[in-house]
C-alpha positions as CSV (number, residue, x, y, z in Angstrom):
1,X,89.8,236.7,133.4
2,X,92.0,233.4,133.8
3,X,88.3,231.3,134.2
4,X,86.9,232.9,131.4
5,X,90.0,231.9,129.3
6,X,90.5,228.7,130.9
7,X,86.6,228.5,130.0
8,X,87.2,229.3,126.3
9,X,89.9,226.9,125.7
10,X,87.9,223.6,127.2
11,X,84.6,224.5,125.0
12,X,87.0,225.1,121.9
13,X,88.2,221.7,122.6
14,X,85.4,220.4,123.1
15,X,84.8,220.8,118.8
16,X,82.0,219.5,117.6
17,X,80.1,218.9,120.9
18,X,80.3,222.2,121.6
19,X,79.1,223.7,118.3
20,X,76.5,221.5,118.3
21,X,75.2,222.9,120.9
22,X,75.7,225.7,120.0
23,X,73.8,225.4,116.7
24,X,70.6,224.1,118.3
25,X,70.3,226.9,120.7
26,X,70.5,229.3,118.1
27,X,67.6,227.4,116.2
28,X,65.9,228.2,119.6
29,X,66.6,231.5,119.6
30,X,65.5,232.5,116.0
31,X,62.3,230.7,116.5
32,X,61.2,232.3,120.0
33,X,62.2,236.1,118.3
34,X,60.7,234.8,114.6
35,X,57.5,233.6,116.7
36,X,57.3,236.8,118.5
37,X,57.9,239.4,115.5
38,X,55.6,237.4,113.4
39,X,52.6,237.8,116.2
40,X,53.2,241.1,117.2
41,X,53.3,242.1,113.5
42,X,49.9,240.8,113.1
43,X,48.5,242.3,116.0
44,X,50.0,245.5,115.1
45,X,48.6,245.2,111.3
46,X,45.5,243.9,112.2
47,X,44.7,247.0,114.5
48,X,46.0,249.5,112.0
49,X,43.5,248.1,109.1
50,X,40.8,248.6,111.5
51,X,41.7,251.8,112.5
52,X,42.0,253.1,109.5
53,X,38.7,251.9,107.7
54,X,36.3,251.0,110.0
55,X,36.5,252.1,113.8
56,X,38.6,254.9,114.0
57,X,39.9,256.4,116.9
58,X,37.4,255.3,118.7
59,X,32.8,254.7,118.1
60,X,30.2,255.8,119.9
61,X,27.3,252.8,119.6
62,X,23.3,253.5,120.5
63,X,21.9,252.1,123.1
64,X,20.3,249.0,121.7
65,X,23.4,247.9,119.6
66,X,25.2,244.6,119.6
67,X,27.1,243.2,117.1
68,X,27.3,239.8,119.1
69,X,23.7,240.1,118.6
70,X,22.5,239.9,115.0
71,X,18.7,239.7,116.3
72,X,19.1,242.9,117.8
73,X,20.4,244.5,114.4
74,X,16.9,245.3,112.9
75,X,16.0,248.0,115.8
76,X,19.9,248.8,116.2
77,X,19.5,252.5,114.8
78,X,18.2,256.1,116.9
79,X,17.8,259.7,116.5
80,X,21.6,261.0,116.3
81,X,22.0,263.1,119.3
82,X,22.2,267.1,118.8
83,X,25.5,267.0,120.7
84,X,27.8,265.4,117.9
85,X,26.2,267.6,115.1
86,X,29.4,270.1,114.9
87,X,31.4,267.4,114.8
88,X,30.0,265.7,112.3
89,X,29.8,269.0,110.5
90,X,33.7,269.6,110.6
91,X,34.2,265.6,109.4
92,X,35.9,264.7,112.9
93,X,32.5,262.4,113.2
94,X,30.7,260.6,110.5
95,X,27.8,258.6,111.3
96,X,27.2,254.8,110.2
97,X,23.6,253.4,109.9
98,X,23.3,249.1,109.7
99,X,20.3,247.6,108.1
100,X,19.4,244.3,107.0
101,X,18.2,243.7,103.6
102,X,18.1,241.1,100.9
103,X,19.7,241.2,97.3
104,X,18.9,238.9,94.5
105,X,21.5,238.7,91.9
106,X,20.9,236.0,88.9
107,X,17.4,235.5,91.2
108,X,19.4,234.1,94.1
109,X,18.5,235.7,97.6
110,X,21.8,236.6,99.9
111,X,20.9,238.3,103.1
112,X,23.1,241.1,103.1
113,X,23.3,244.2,106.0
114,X,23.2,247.7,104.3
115,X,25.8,250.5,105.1
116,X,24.9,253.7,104.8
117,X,28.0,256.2,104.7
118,X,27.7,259.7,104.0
119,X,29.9,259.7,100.6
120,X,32.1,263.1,101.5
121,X,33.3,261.1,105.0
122,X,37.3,261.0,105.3
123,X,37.0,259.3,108.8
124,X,37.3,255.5,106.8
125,X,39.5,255.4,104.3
126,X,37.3,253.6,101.7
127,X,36.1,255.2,98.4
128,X,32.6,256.2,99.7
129,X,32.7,259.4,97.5
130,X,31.9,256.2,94.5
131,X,28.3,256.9,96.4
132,X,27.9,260.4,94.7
133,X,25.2,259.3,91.9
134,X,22.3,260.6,91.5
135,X,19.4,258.3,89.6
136,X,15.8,258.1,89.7
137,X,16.5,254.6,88.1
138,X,18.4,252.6,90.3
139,X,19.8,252.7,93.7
140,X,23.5,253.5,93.6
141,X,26.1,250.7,95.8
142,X,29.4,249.8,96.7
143,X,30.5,246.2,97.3
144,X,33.9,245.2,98.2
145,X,35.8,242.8,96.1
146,X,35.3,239.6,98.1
147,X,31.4,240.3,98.1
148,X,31.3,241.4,94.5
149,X,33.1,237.8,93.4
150,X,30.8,236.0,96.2
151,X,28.3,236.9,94.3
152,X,29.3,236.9,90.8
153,X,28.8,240.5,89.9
154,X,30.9,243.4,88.8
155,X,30.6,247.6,88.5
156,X,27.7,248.3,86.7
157,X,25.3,245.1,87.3
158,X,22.1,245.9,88.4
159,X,19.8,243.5,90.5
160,X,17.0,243.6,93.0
161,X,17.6,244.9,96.3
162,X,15.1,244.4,99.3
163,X,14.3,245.6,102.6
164,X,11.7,246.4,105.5
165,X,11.3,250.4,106.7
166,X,10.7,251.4,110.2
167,X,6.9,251.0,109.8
168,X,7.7,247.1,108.7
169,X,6.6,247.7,105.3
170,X,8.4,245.6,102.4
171,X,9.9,247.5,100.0
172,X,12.2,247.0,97.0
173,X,13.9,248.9,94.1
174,X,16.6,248.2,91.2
175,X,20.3,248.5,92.9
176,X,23.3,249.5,90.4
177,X,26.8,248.4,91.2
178,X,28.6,251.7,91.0
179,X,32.0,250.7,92.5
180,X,33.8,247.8,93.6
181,X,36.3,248.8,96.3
182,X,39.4,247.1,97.5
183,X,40.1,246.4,101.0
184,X,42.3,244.8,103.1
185,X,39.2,244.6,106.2
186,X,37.0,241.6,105.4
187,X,34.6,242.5,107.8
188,X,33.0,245.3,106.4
189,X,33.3,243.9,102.9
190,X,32.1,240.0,102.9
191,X,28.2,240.6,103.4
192,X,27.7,244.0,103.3
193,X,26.2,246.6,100.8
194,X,27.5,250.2,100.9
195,X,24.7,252.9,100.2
196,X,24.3,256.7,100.5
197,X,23.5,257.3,104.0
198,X,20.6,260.9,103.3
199,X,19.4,257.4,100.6
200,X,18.8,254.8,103.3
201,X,17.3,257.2,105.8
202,X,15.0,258.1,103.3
203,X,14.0,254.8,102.0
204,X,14.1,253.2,105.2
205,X,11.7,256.3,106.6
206,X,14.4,256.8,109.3
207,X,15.3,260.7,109.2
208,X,18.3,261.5,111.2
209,X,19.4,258.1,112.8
210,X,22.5,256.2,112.5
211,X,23.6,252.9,114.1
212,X,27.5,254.4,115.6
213,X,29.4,257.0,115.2
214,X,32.8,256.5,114.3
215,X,35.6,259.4,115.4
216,X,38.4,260.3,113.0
217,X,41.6,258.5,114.4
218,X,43.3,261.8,114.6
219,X,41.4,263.8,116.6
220,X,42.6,264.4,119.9
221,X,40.3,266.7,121.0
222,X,37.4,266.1,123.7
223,X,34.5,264.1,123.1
224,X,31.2,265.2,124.5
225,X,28.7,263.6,126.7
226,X,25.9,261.2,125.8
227,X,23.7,258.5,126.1
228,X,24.7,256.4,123.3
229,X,27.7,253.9,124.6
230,X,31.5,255.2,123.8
231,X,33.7,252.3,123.1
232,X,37.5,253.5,122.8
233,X,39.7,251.7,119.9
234,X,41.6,249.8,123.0
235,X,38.3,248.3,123.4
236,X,37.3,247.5,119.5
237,X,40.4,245.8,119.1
238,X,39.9,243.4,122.2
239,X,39.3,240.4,120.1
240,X,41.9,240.9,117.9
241,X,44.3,241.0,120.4
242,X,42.8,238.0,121.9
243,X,43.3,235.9,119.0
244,X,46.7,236.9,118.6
245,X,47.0,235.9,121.9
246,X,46.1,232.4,121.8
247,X,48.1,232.0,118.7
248,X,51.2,233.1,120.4
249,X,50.5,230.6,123.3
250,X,50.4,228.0,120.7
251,X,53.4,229.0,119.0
252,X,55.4,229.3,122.4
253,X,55.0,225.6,122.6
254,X,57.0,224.9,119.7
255,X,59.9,226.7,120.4
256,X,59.6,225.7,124.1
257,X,60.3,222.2,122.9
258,X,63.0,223.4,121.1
259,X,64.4,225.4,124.2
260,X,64.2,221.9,126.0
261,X,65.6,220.2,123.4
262,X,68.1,222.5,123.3
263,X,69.0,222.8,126.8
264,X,68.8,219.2,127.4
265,X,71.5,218.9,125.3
266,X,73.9,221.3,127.5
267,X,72.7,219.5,130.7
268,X,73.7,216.1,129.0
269,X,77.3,217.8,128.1
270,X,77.6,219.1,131.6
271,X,77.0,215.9,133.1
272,X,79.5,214.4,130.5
273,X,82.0,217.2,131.4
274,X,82.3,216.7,134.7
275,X,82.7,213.1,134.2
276,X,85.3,212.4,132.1
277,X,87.5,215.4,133.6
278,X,87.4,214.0,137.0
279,X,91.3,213.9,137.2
280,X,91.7,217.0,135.3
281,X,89.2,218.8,138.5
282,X,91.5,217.0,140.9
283,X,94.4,218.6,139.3
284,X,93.1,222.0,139.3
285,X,92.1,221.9,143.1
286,X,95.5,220.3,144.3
287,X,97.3,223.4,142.5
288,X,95.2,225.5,145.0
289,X,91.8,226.5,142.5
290,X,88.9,226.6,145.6
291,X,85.9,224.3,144.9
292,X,83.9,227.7,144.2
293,X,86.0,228.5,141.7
294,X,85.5,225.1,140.0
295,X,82.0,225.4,139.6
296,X,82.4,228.7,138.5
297,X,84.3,227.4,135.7
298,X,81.7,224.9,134.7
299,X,79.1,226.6,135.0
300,X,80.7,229.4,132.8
301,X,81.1,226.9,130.1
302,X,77.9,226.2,129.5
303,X,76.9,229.3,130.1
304,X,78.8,230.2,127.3
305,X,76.7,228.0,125.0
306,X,73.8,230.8,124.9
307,X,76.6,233.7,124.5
308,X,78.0,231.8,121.0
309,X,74.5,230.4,120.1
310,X,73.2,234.4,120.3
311,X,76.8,235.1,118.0
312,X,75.8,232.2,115.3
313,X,72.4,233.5,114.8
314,X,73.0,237.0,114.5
315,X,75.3,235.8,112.1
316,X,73.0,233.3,110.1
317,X,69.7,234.7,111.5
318,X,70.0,238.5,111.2
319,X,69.7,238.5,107.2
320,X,67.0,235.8,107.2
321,X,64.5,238.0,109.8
322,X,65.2,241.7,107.9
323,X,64.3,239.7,104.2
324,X,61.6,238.4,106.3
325,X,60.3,241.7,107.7
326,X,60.6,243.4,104.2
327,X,58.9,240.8,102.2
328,X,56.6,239.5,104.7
329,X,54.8,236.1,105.4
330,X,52.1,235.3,102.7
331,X,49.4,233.2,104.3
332,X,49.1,230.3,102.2
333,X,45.5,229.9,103.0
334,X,42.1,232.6,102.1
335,X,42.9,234.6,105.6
336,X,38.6,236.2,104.6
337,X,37.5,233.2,105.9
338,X,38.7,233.3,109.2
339,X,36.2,236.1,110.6
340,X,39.2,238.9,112.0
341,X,40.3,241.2,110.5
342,X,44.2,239.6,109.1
343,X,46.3,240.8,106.0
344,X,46.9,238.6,103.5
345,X,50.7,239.3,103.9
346,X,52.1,239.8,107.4
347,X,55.4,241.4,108.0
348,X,56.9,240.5,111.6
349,X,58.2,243.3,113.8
350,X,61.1,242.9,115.7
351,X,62.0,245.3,118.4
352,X,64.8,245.8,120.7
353,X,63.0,244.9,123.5
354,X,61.9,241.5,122.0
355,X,65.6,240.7,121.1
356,X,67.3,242.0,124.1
357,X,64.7,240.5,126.3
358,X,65.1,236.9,124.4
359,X,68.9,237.2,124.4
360,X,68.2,237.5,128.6
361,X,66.4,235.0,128.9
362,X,67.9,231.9,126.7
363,X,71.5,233.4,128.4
364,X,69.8,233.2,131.9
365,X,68.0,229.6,131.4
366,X,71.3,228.1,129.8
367,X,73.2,229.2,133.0
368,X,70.8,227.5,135.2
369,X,70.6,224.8,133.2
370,X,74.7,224.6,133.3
371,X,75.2,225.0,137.0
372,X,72.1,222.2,137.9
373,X,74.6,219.4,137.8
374,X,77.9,221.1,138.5
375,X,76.3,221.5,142.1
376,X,77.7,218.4,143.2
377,X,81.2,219.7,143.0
378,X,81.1,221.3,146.0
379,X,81.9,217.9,148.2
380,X,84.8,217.2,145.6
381,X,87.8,216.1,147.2
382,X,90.9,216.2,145.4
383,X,92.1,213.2,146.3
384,X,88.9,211.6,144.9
385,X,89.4,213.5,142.0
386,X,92.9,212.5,141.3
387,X,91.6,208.5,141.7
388,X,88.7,209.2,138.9
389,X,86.4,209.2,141.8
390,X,83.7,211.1,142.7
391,X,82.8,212.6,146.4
């Protein structure tokens, strides 16, 4: 209790050193937990969108399927297998057919890959009940927002919409725009064309067959065998988690600089410390302090440095990361273009592991870094001490 006292006084009359310090290390702390919150918020958001209006709880892919592959996509469909027919009766499954196709709006061709969603699904939570038209006229679709502006069309346009059945016969007919949905998933919105899925069977000559399935994310029920490929969400979300991954690697280099920045600064001090109170250690061993105990009292000093630079920013830094969590981080750039499947607005997450654990470790890393060069102490001699010399 005396050290720790003793330990308080010399860093409070240290003044501005000390807070300087002190200052700087918070900055370090902030940035690792701001960092950390921000990527784990967008991993976390990221995973949710997807979950919620494309894969579900989980998919279940044919065999010849690959979205790496868009070759493969033109023969990516088969007979929906018997098995999965209650399921898809009681809405825990809804099947998903992909089909490539061409539109020409204004008479320019975009390639586009056809949807077809049976419109009374609730697995995705997209407006596919929009589908529920019947005309002998046109073909009734869905575009999202981003393709609908892509394109330069909105709800009720109609243009030409092409494609190739299963017996690789061109065909084409008049498409109307019947709803332009709103969605936070670029991926299935940017170059894709929602139809009825009984209507593209049908056109396409395809009776019964489907691309995936995709399982209702909350049904916890089991799944039955088969030989199309099951692919849980852990899996679908593999690249997302990826990419946040290699964003937070980059990040950590920034406030690793800062961490070294920051604990340079208490190594410099420490070194300065122990230099300028060479008569003042001398003192303190000749009244009968051990040479443990002396380091024990440096080293607590700068370890000290962490304990007030976690005080300051809780102080300064708590308000700034709850208005940051509540209003979120507004990319400042078109996040569509990126290819993932990223909010526009991200809202970090900060848990009480990711604090407590930082708090550990920037307390744990200043101690080292304070007891590196107090080390030397133990071959102090007081008499040396008392000279201004050091053993």
């Amino acid at each position: 209790m005396v050290i720790l006292k003793l330990a308080y006084r010399n860093l409070k009359g240290a003044g501005i050193r000390t807070w300087l310090n002190v200052f700087v290390l918070s900055l370090a702390f902030l940035s690792i937990i701001y960092l950390k919150g921000l990527y784990n918020g967008m991993q976390d958001q990221s995973i949710r969108i997807s979950e919620d209006t494309d894969m579900g709880s989980g998919q279940y892919w044919c065999a010849i399927y690959d979205p790496y592959d868009p070759l493969s996509l033109p023969d990516a469909h088969e007979t929906i297998p018997e098995v999965f027919n209650p399921l898809i009766s009681s809405g825990v499954i809804t099947p998903v057919m992909f089909y490539q196709g061409a539109i020409y709006p204004d008479n320019r061709l975009k390639n586009i890959i056809l949807r077809g969603v049976d419109p009374n699904q609730q697995v995705m939570n997209i407006p596919t009940s929009e589908l529920r038209v019947e005309s002998n006229e046109y073909l009734p679709i869905m575009l999202g927002h981003r393709m609908a502006k892509s394109i330069n069309v909105k709800a009720g346009d109609i243009f030409t919409l092409q494609w190739r059945d299963g017996n690789g016969a061109y065909d084409a007919r008049d498409a109307r725009v019947v709803a332009v949905m709103t969605t936070t998933n670029s991926t299935i919105d940017i170059g894709n064309v929602w139809v009825d899925l009984a209507l593209l069977q049908d056109i396409t000559r395809l009776e019964n067959e489907a691309t995936l399935l995709i399982i209702d994310k909350s049904y916890s029920g089991e799944l039955p065998e088969s030989e199309w490929e099951y692919h849980s969400l852990f899996a679908l979300t593999k690249d997302i988690r990826d990419m946040v991954e290699m964003k937070s690697i980059g990040g950590s280099i920034m406030y690793g600089v800062l961490m070294a920045l920051a604990l340079l600064a208490v190594f410099d001090t420490q070194v300065l410390s122990i230099w300028r109170r060479r008569r003042e250690m001398g003192t303190l061993m000749a009244l009968g302090m051990t040479r443990m105990t002396l380091i024990k009292l440096f080293t607590l000093e700068g370890g000290m440095h962490g304990f007030f630079a976690v005080v300051l920013a809780t102080i300064y830094g708590a308000p700034l990361l709850y208005l940051n969590s509540v209003k979120g981080l507004t990319m400042p750039m078109d996040v569509d273009n990126f290819g993932m499947v990223l909010p526009q607005t991200l809202f970090p997450e900060y848990s009480v592991g990711l604090i407590l654990g930082t708090i550990i470790i920037v307390l744990i890393t200043v101690t080292i870094t304070s007891f590196i060069p107090v080390r030397k102490l133990a071959k102090l001699k007081p008499t040396d001490a008392l000279r201004g010399k050091m053993s």
